[in-house]
Structure formats: structure tokens, C-alpha cells
C-alpha positions in Angstrom: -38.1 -8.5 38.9 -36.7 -5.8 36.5 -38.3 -5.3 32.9 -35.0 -3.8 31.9 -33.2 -6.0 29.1 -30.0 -7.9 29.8 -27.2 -6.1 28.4 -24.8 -8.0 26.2 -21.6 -9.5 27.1 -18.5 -7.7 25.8 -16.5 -10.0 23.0 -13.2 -8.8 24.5 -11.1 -10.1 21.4 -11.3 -9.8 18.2 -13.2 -13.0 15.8 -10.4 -14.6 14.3 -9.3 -14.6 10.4 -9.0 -18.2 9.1 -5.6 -18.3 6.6 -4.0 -20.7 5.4 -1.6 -22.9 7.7 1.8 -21.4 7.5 3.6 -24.8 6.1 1.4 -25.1 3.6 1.3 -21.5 2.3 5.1 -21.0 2.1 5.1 -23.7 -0.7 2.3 -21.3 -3.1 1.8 -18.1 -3.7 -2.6 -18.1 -2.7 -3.9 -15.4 -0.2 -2.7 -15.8 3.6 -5.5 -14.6 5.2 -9.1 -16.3 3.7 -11.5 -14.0 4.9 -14.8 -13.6 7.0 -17.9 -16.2 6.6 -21.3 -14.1 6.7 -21.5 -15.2 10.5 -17.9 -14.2 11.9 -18.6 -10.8 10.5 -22.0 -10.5 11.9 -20.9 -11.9 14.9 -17.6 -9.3 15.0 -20.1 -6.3 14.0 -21.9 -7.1 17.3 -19.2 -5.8 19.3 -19.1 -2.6 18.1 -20.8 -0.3 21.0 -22.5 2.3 18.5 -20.6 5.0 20.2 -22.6 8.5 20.3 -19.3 10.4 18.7 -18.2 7.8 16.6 -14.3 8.4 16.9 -13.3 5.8 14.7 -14.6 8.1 12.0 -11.5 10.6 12.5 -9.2 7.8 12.2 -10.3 6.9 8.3 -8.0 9.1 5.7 -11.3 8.3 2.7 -13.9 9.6 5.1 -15.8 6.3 5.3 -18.8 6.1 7.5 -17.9 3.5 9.9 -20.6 2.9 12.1 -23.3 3.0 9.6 -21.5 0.2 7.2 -21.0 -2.0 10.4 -24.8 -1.5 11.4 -26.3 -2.7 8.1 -23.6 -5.8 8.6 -25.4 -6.5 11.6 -28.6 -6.8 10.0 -27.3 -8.8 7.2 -27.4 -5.9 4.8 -24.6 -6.7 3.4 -25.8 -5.0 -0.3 -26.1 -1.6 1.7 -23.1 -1.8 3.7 -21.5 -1.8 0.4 -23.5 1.0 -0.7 -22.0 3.1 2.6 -18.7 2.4 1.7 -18.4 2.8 -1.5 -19.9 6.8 -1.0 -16.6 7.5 0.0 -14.3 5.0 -0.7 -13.4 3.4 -4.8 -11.1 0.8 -3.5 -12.7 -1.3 -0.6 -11.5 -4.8 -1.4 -7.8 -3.6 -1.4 -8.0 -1.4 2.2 -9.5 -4.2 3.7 -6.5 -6.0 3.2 -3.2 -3.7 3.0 -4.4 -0.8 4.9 -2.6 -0.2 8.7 -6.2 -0.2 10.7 -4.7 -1.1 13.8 -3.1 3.1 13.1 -6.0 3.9 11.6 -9.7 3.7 12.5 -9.1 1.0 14.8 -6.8 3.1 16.9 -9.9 5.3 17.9 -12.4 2.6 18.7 -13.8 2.5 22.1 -13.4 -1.2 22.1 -9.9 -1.2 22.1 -9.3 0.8 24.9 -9.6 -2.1 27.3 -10.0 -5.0 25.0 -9.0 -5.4 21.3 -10.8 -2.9 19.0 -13.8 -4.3 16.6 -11.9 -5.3 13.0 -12.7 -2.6 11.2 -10.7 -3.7 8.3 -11.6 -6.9 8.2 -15.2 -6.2 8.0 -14.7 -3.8 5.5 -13.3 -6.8 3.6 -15.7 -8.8 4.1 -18.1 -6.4 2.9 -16.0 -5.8 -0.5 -15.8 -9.6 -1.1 -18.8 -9.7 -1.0 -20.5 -7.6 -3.2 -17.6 -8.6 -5.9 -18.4 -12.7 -5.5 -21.7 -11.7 -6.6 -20.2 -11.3 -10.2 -23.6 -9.1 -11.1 -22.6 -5.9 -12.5 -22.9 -2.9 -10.5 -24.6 0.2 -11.5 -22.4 3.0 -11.9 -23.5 5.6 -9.5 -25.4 8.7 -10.7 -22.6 11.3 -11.8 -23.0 15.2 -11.3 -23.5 16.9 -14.3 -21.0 20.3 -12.9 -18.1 19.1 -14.7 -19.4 20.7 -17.4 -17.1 18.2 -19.9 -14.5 19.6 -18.4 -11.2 17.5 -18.7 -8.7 15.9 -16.1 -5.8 14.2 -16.5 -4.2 12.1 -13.6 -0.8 11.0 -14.0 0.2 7.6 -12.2 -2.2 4.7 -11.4 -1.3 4.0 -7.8 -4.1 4.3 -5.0 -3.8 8.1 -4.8 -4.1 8.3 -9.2 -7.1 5.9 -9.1 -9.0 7.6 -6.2 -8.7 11.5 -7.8 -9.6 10.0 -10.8 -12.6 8.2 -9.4 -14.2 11.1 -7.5 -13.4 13.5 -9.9 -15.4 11.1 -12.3 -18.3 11.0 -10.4 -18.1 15.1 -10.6 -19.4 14.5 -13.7 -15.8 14.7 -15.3 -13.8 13.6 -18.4 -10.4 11.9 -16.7 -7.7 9.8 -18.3 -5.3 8.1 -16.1 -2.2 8.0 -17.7 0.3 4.9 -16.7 3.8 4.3 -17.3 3.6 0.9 -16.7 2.0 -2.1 -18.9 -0.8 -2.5 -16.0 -2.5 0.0 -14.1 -2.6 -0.1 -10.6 0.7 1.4 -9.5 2.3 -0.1 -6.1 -0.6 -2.4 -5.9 0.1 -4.5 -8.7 4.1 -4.3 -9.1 4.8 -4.1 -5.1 2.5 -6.2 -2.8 2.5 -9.7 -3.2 0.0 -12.1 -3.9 -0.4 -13.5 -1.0 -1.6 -10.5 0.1 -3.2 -8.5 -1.9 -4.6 -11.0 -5.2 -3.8 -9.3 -8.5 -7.8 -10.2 -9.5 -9.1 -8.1 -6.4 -6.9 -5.4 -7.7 -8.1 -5.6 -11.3 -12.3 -6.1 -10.3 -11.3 -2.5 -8.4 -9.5 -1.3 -11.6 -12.7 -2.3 -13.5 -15.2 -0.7 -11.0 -13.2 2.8 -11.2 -13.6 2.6 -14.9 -17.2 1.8 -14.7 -17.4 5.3 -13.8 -16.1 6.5 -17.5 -12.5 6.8 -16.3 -10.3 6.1 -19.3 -6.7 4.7 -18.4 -4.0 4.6 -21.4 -1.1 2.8 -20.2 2.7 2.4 -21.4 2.6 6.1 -21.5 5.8 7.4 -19.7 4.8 11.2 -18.6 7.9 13.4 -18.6 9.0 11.4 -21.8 5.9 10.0 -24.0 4.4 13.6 -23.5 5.0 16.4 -20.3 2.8 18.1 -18.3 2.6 21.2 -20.5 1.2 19.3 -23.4 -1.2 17.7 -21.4 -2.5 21.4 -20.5 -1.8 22.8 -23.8 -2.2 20.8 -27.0 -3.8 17.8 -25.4 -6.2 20.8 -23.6 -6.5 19.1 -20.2 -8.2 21.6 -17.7 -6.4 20.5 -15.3 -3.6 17.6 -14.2 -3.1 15.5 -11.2 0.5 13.9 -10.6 0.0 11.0 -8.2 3.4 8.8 -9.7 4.5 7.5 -6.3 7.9 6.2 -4.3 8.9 3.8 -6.8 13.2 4.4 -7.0 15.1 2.2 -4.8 17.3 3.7 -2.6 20.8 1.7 -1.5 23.5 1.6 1.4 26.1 2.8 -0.8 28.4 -0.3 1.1 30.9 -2.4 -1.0 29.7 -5.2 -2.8 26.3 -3.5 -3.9 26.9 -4.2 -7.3 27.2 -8.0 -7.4 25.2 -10.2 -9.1 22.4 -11.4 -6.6 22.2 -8.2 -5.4 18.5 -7.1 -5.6 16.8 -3.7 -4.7 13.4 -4.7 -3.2 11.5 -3.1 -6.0 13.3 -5.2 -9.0 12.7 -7.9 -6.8 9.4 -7.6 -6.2 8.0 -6.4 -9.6 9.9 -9.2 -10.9 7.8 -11.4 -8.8 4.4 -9.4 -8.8 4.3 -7.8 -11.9 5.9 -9.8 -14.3 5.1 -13.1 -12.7 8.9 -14.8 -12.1 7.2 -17.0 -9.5 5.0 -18.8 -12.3 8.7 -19.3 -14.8 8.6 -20.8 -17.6 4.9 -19.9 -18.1 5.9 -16.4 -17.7 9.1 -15.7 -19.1 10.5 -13.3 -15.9 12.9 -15.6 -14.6 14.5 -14.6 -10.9 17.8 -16.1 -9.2 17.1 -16.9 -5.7 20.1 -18.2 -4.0 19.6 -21.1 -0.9 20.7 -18.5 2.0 18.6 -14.9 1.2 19.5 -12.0 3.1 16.6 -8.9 3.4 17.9 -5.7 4.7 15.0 -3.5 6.2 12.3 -4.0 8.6 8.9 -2.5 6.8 6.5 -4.0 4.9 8.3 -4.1 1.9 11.5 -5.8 3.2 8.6 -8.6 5.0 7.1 -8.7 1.5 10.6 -9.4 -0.4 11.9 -12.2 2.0 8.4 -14.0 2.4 8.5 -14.0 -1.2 12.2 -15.4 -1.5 10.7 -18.3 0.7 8.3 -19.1 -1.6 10.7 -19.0 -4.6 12.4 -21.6 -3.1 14.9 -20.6 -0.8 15.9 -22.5 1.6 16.6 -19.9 5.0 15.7 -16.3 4.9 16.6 -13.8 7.1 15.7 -10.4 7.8 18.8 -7.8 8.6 17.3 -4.8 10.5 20.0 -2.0 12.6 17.5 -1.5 15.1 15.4 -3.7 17.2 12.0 -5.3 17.0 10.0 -2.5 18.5 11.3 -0.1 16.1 10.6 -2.1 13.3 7.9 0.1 11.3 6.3 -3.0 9.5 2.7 -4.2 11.1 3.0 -7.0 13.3 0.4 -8.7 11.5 3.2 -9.5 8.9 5.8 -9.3 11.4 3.9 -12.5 13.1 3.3 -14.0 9.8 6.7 -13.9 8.7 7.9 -15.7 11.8 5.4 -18.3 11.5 6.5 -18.7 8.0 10.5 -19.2 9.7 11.9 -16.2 8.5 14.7 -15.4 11.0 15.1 -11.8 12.1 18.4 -10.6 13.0 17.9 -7.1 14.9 20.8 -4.8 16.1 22.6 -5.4 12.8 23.8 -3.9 10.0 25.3 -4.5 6.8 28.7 -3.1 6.1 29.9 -4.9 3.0 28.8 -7.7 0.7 31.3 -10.1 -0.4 31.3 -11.7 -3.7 33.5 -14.7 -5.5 36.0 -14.5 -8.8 32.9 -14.3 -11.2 31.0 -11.3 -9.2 28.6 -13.5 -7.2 27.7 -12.8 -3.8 28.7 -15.3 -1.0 28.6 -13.4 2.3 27.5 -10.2 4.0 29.7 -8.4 6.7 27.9 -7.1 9.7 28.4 -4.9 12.3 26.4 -4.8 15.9 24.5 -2.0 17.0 23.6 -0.6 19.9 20.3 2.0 20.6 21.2 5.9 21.7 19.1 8.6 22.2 16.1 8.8 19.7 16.5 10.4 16.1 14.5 12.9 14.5 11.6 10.2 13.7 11.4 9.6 17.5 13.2 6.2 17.7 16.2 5.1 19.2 19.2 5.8 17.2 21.6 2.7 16.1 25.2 2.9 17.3 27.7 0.6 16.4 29.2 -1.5 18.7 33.3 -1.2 17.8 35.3 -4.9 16.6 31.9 -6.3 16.6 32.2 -7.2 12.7 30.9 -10.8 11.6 30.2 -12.1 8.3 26.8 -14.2 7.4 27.0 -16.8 4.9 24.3 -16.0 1.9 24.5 -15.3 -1.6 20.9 -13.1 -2.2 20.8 -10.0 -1.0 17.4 -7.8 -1.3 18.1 -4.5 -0.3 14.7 -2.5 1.7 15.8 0.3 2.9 12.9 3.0 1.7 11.5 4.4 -1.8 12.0 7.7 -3.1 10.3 9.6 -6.1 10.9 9.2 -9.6 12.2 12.6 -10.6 11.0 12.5 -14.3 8.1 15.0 -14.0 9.8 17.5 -11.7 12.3 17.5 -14.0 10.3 18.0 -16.8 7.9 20.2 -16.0 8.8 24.0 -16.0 7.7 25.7 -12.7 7.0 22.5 -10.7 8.8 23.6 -6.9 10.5 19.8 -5.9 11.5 19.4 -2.3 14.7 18.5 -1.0 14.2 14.6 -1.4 12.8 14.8 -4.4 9.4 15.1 -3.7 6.9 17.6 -5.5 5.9 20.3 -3.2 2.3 20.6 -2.6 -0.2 21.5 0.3 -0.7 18.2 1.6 -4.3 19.5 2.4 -5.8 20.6 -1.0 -2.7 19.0 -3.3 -1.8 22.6 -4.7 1.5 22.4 -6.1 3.7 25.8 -7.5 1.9 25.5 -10.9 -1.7 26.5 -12.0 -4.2 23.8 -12.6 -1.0 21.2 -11.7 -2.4 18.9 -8.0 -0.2 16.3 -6.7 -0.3 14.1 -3.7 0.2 10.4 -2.2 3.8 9.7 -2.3 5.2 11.8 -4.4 4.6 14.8 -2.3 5.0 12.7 1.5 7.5 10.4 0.7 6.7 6.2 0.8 3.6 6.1 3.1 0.5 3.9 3.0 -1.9 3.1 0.2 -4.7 4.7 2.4 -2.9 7.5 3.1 -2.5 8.4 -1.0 -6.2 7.4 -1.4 -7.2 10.0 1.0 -4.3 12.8 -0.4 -6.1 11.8 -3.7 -9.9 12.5 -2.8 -8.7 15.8 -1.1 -7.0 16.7 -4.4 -10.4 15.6 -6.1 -12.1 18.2 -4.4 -9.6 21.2 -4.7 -10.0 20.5 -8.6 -13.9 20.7 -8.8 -13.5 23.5 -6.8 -10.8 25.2 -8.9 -12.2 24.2 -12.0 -15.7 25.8 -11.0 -14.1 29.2 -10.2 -12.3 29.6 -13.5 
């Protein structure tokens, strides 16, 4: 008889997330998905193979050491697999939850190539969960002493603002985040819901970034309160990092979009996020949801905005996209929790007027069909309208989530500062270099609306081109 070990059985498919059952959660506003127990995670860390090459390294924006965090789960380390993360990445408890991983890291695991790829994100979740249920406070980590007191300023609060700010801290730095909102936090706090992302995992991250000595001052409008060249001059900044995000709406420009119960999906969902509309009278936000809610868009955003309306109260929701469900850019994780939810998802339409009563109210949206062509420039089908297909749907909300583009206040503002054609500051998306000395930008501003991983890791790459900047002068 062989000595050799029996090898393991492959765990083709992934350990399931328990969440809440879908006719409960549409009536609150609580987390969806509940999260690992200590052994579901141990037991989904086991199916990672240890891969010599570790490609699901490439496929993490923050640089976070994969294999090593998911080897000290399997141990039951969890205290060190926190450690490992947190090296590289300030913001753990939020990635695990909004962060595309199925495009990510889990795109490059071996698993997945025939059999669903270890949950990567989910682990890292539990991981982050855990080590902030443990309500002991955290030692700051050792900073660097080569900042030299040097000073940073970071403009915007958003992932990318927080994670500059962050590394840069542990350079040994002096930064101040500087927020234009009452809150820090950026898209995190005013844009995802709470059933997705809790607004008390958001603020324990908040706190944890400021353990580090970041200071954030907030209602402090830059390109209004003060510019950019104060913050370098008077204010003697050494350098400035703009990270203000995608957060102006953008419309159809149809009839009708000036109606009462017309929304853009950010008023909407800041209303309900932010300022807390869902919890009226106890927060004085209040929001008109009508019983028939239109959402036009098929991303995250436009998901986020018509699973909220259903919890608000109303009574059908549907979802108006031009092109059809594989287009749709939003992760099917909240595609498939919006349809157990009942949203209805109308695809291969689009809006071409709303239509409103005597007193400006809306009580119907005209449609036209569509058809696919040849793909566009992103690489998708285009939409093409079927001719005298026009019909009108009966609803008097309309949220319109159609995309984000950059607030234009510091371009404007700021002498110098080379804006793209959307908008957007230009800046190498590598090292966040922008037309001006000592002025970094990156995350939204400078790619457009994109993913909260994607500014944290246009944020640590900015973090470094600073030190190293800042060293040379």
C-alpha cells in the first residue's frame, strides 16, 4: 500500500453567503448579505490550491497579498490575516463588500478556471469583520520618520482621498483630508446603500485611517472655501492630492425631465444614504416615492436607486435599460438580488419622453424599442431603435442612472490644472501627475465613474509618486 497522503477533494463551488431572505429585507433597510461564520471561511480558504505564481495577486488594484492572508485563515489566524491585509490595504471591511472580485482577483484564480474561483472577497470580509467586532483598539502601525513634517493635503474623501491620505500617513506625513461634504467618506457614505455597504463599517474605516494622524476637516468646499493655490501657498502644503470623484449627474436631455418626481440617481440616493430620508420624521430628509418607480440605467447605481425605492415603499419598480441583460455593466450579484427582491427589468428600451399632469407631476414615461447593431466603441452592441415602436409606461417616479461625471469646481479654479474633454483632470493614471507641480490626482476624477477599488489603488500609486517627489525636492 502507498504511504503517499490522500489528496483533497476539490470544493467545486463556492461556500455560500447567508443574507437575509428577500421578503423580509425589502421591508428594512439592514445588510443583505450577513457574512462568513469562522468555519465557512476556514472551510472556503481550504479550496484555495496555493498556486506557485499566485495570479490572483495581479488581479488586486491595493497590492494585497492574497495567498498569505487566506493561509493564516486556514490556521485560524485570523489576528494575522488582518495584519497581511491591512500592509496594503486601509479599507478592508468596505472592499469586501462593494468591490467587483469576480473582475478582480477572483478573475485570475486557478480555481475558477473549471469550477467557481475561492471568494476572495468574501474572505477578505470576513477577515475585516473580524478584527473590528473585537472593539479592542488597534495599534497604529509604526510610521516612517522620511516625511520629514512634511505637509499633504488631499482634497475629497472618497476611497481614492482616504487611501493617499492613509499611506502617505504612514510615510511619516502631516495630511489633512479636506471634505466638501458634512461626512467624510465620499461615494461611500452618500451613494451605496445600506444594505450594502453599513454606514458604521464605513465610519470604524474612517476612524482606523485617522488613527494614523490623518486629520479630515469637513464642510470645506475646495475651489470655493479656499483653492488649490492657497493650499500650496499661504496654507504651505508641500504638496496636494485632488481625489473629488464622479459625483454630477448626467441626464437624457428628453422632455419631461424637469417634472416633479423626477430624480437624478445621486439626489436620490444621498437623500436616502446621506441624509437619512428612509428613517423620516427622525431625520428631517423627507423623499416622494410614487407607487409605480421607474429607474433608467443598468449599473450599480441604477440597482442601488430602484432597490432603495422598494424599500421606501413603492409598490412596483422597474428598471428601464436600452440594451439587454448581458450588457448590463452592474454585477450580477445585485442583478440577482434585485430580481429576487421583484424589481422588473425592462431591456431593449428606452426612454423618450416623460409625461406629467396640469400641476407638473409625472404620470407616465414614453418608450421606444431597441434593437442591438454592431458594437460601439466600449465593445458592446449598439442600441437601435425599432421605428412606430413607441409605448408609454404608467409611473409617476422617475430616477434617472445614466453615469456620473466630475464636478468641475477645481479645474476651474485652479490656474494651470490641464482638464480633459469630459471634464476630467488630466493626470498619468500611473504615478497621478497632473499639468501642475506638487498637484496629483486620481480615482474618478481623472478615469471617469469607476470602482471604489479601482480609486483606492489610483490613490496608493499617487501616495507613492508624492514621497517620492517630496524626497527629491
Amino acid at each position: 500500500m502507498s504511504d503517499k497522503p490522500k489528496k483533497k477533494p476539490l470544493v467545486k463551488l463556492k461556500r455560500p453567503m447567508p443574507e437575509q431572505d428577500p421578503h423580509a429585507r425589502v421591508g428594512n433597510f439592514n445588510e443583505v448579505a450577513l457574512g462568513y461564520a469562522a468555519e465557512d471561511a476556514i472551510a472556503e480558504a481550504g479550496r484555495c490550491l496555493h498556486c506557485k505564481d499566485a495570479p490572483c495577486k495581479q488581479g488586486c488594484p491595493v497590492e494585497v497579498d492574497i495567498p498569505e492572508f487566506i493561509s493564516e485563515i486556514i490556521e485560524g489566524r485570523f489576528d494575522e490575516a488582518a495584519d497581511v491585509i491591512r500592509l496594503k490595504n486601509n479599507l478592508p471591511a468596505i472592499c469586501g463588500r462593494v468591490c467587483p472580485q469576480e473582475s478582480q482577483c477572483e478573475k485570475f484564480c486557478l480555481m475558477g478556471k473549471k469550477f467557481e474561483p475561492v471568494a476572495i472577497g468574501r474572505l477578505e470580509r470576513f477577515v475585516a469583520d473580524y478584527a473590528l467586532e473585537k472593539e479592542q483598539s488597534e495599534e497604529s502601525p509604526v510610521k516612517s520618520a522620511d516625511g520629514q513634517g512634511r505637509r499633504v493635503a488631499v482634497v475629497g474623501s472618497g476611497p481614492a482621498g482616504l487611501t493617499c491620505a492613509a499611506d502617505l500617513a504612514r510615510m511619516g506625513y502631516q495630511v489633512t483630508i479636506f471634505e466638501a461634504l458634512h461626512k467624510p467618506g465620499g461615494v461611500l457614505v452618500y451613494g451605496i446603500p445600506e444594505f450594502r455597504l453599513p454606514k458604521q463599517v464605513v465610519q470604524a474605516e474612517i476612524e482606523y485611517v485617522q488613527s494614523l494622524g490623518v486629520e479630515i476637516k469637513v464642510n470645506m468646499v475646495i475651489g470655493k472655501t479656499l483653492s488649490v493655490d492657497e493650499l500650496l501657498g499661504e496654507f504651505e502644503f508641500d504638496a496636494v492630492f485632488i481625489g473629488t470623484g464622479a459625483g454630477a449627474p448626467r441626464f437624457m436631455c428628453i422632455p419631461g425631465e424637469n417634472l416633479n418626481g423626477v430624480y437624478s440617481a445621486n439626489e436620490f440616493l444621498t437623500r436616502a444614504n446621506l441624509m437619512k430620508a428612509y428613517l423620516f420624521p427622525e431625520y428631517a430628509t423627507p423623499i416622494r416615492v410614487g407607487r409605480r418607480v421607474a429607474v433608467v440605467g443598468a449599473g450599480n447605481v441604477a440597482l442601488d436607486a430602484a432597490r432603495t425605492a422598494l424599500r421606501l415603499g413603492a409598490e412596483s419598480v422597474s428598471i428601464v435599460y436600452r440594451r439587454s441583460r448581458e450588457e448590463m455593466p452592474a454585477r450580477l450579484e445585485e442583478f440577482l438580488h434585485a430580481e429576487e427582491e421583484g424589481i422588473e427589468f425592462n431591456f431593449l428600451r428606452n426612454p423618450v419622453r416623460i409625461i406629467g399632469d396640469d400641476r407638473g407631476w409625472v404620470t407616465g414615461m414614453e418608450c421606444i424599442r431597441m434593437t442591438l447593431g454592431e458594437p460601439d466603441d466600449s465593445g458592446r452592441c449598439s442600441p437601435v431603435c425599432v421605428e412606430e415602436s413607441n409605448f408609454e409606461m404608467k409611473v409617476d417616479t422617475v430616477v434617472i442612472a445614466i453615469g456620473q461625471s466630475p464636478n468641475p469646481l477645481v479645474g476651474r479654479t485652479t490656474p494651470g490644472l490641464e482638464i480633459g474633454r469630459r471634464g476630467t483632470i488630466v493626470a498619468n493614471e500611473e504615478t497621478g501627475q497632473t499639468s501642475r507641480e506638487g498637484v496629483f490626482a486620481g480615482g474618478d476624477i481623472v478615469t471617469g465613474a469607476a470602482t471604489v477599488i479601482l480609486a483606492m489603488g489610483a490613490g496608493k500609486k499617487a501616495a507613492r509618486t508624492i514621497d517620492a517627489h517630496l524626497k527629491e525636492g
